[in-house]
C-alpha positions in Angstrom: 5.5 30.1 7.0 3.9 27.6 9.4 5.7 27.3 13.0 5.7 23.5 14.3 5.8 22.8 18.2 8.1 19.7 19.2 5.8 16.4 17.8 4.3 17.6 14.5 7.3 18.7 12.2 7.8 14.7 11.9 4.5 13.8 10.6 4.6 17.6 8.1 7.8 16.2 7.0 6.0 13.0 5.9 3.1 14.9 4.6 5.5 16.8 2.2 7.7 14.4 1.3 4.6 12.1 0.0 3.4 15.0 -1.6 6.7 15.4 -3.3 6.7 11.9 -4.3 3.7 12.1 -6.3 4.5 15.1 -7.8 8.0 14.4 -8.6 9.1 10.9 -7.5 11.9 9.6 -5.2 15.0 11.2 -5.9 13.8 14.1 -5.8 13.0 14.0 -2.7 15.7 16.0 0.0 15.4 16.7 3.7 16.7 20.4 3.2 14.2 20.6 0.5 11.5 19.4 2.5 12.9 22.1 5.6 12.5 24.9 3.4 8.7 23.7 2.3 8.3 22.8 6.1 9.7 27.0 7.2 12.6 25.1 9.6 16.3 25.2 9.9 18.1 22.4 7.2 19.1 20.7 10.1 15.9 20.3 11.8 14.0 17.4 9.8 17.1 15.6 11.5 15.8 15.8 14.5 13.2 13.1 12.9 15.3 11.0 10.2 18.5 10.3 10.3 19.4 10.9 6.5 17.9 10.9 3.4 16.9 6.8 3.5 15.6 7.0 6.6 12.9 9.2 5.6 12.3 6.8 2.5 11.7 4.5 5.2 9.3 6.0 7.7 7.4 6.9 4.3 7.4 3.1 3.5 6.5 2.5 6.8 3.5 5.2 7.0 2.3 3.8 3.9 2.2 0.2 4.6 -0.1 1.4 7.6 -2.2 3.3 5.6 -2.9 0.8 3.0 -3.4 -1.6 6.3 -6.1 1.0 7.4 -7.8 1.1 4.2 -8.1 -2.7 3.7 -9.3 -3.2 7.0 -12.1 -0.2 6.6 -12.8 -2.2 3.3 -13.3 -5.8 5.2 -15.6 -4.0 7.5 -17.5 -2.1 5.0 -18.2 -5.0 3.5 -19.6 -7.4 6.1 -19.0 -11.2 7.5 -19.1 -12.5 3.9 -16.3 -13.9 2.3 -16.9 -12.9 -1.6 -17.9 -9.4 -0.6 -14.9 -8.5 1.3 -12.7 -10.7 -1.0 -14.3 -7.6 -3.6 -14.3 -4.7 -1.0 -10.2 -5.8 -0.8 -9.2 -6.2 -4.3 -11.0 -2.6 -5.1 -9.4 -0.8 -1.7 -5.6 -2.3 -3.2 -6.4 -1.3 -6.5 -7.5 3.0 -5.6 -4.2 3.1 -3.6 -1.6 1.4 -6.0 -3.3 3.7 -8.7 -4.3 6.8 -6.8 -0.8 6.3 -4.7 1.6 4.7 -7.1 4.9 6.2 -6.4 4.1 5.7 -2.8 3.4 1.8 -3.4 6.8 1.7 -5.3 8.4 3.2 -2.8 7.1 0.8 -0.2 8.0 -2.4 -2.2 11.5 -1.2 -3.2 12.5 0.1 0.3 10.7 -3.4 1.8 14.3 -4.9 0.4 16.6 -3.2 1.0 19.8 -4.3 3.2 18.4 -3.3 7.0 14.7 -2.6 6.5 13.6 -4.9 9.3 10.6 -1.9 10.5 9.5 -1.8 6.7 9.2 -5.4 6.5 6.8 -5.3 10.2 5.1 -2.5 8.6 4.0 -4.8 5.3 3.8 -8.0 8.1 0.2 -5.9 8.7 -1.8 -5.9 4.8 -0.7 -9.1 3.6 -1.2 -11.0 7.0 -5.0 -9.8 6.7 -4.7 -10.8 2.8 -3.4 -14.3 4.1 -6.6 -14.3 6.8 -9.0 -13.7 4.0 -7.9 -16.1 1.6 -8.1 -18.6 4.8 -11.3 -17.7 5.6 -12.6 -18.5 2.0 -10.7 -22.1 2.4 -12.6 -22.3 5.7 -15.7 -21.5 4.5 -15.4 -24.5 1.7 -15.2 -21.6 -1.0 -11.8 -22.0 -2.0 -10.1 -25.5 -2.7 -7.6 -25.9 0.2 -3.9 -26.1 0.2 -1.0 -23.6 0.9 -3.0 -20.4 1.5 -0.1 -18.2 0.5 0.5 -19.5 -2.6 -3.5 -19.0 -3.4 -2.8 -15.3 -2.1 0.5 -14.7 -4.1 -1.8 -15.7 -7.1 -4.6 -13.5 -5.9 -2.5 -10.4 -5.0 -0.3 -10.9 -8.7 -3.8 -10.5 -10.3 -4.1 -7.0 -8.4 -0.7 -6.2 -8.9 -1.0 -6.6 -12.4 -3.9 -4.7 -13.3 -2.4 -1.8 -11.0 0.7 -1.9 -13.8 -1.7 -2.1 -16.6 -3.1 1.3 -15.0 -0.5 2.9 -13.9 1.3 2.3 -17.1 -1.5 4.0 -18.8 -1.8 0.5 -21.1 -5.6 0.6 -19.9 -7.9 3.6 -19.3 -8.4 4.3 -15.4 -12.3 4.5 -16.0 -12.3 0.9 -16.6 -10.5 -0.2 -13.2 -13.9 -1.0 -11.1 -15.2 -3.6 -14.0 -11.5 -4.6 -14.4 -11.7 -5.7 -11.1 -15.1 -7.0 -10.7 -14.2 -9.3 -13.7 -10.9 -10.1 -11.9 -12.1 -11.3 -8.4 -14.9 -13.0 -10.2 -12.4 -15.1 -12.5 -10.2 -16.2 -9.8 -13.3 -17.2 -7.7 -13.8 -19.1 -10.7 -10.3 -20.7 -11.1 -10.1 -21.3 -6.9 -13.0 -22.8 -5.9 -13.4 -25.6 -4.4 -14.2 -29.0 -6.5 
């Protein structure tokens, strides 16, 4: 079993309990459980979390980060231009809600719950850099102007709904990169400027 010096039990707690997500979703998920993977005492993931919701949490938390990371790789993979990293984002949101969909549930359903003030930071980080791109495209005279969050909720309910499609297994996962060319393309279309 593997031994864990004081600082890396919290984040092979995580690593486990996402993995045990995936594999066999939310409820299933239990601290002792997740000792006994981990090789410590049932008390020790306590150390870390609180209770069972607090670890729902910190994962929420961790993966509102990560999917920060990712679309922020994505913007600067794809250079200064506004309809290549308007692409580069829509196909980094769609690989992790498809690749990590329990995780992504997870995040949304924690997000509003009674008290989850850290979760709602955490998400404060993806869609604020959502809400920068769609201004950027306003700025640049791509996008007609007006309320940019209501041309992002209408952007990011195009992504969210092809990531149910998916994950619902109502389309074929080999089709999600032309999905979402087609996608971004068609609300280029609808949103740009007159």
């Amino acid at each position: 079993m593997p031994s864990y010096h004081h600082g890396n039990l919290r984040a092979a707690l995580l690593a486990a309990a996402e993995r045990g997500l995936r594999e066999h979703g939310a409820d299933q998920l239990s601290l002792r459980e997740l000792a006994r993977e981990a090789g410590v005492s049932h008390a020790a993931p306590r150390r870390h979390f609180a209770d069972r919701q607090a670890l729902l949490d910190a994962l929420g938390e961790a993966g509102f980060a990560r999917l920060d990371d990712e679309l922020r790789a994505a913007l600067t993979g794809a250079g200064p231009g506004f309809v290549p990293r308007l692409h580069a984002v829509a196909a980094a949101y769609l690989r992790f809600a498809t690749e990590d969909a329990a995780l992504l549930e997870l995040m949304y359903a924690r997000k509003h719950t009674e008290g989850a003030d850290r979760l709602v930071a955490a998400a404060a980080a993806p869609f604020g850099l959502m809400n920068d791109l769609i201004i950027q495209g306003q700025t640049e005279n791509i996008l007609e102007p007006g309320d940019p969050q209501r041309v992002g909720i209408v952007f990011f309910a195009t992504l969210q709904g092809i990531a149910t499609l998916i994950n619902g297994n109502l389309v074929a996962p080999d089709l999600l990169t032309g999905i979402t060319e087609t996608a971004v393309d068609q609300f280029l279309r609808g949103s740009r400027r007159r």
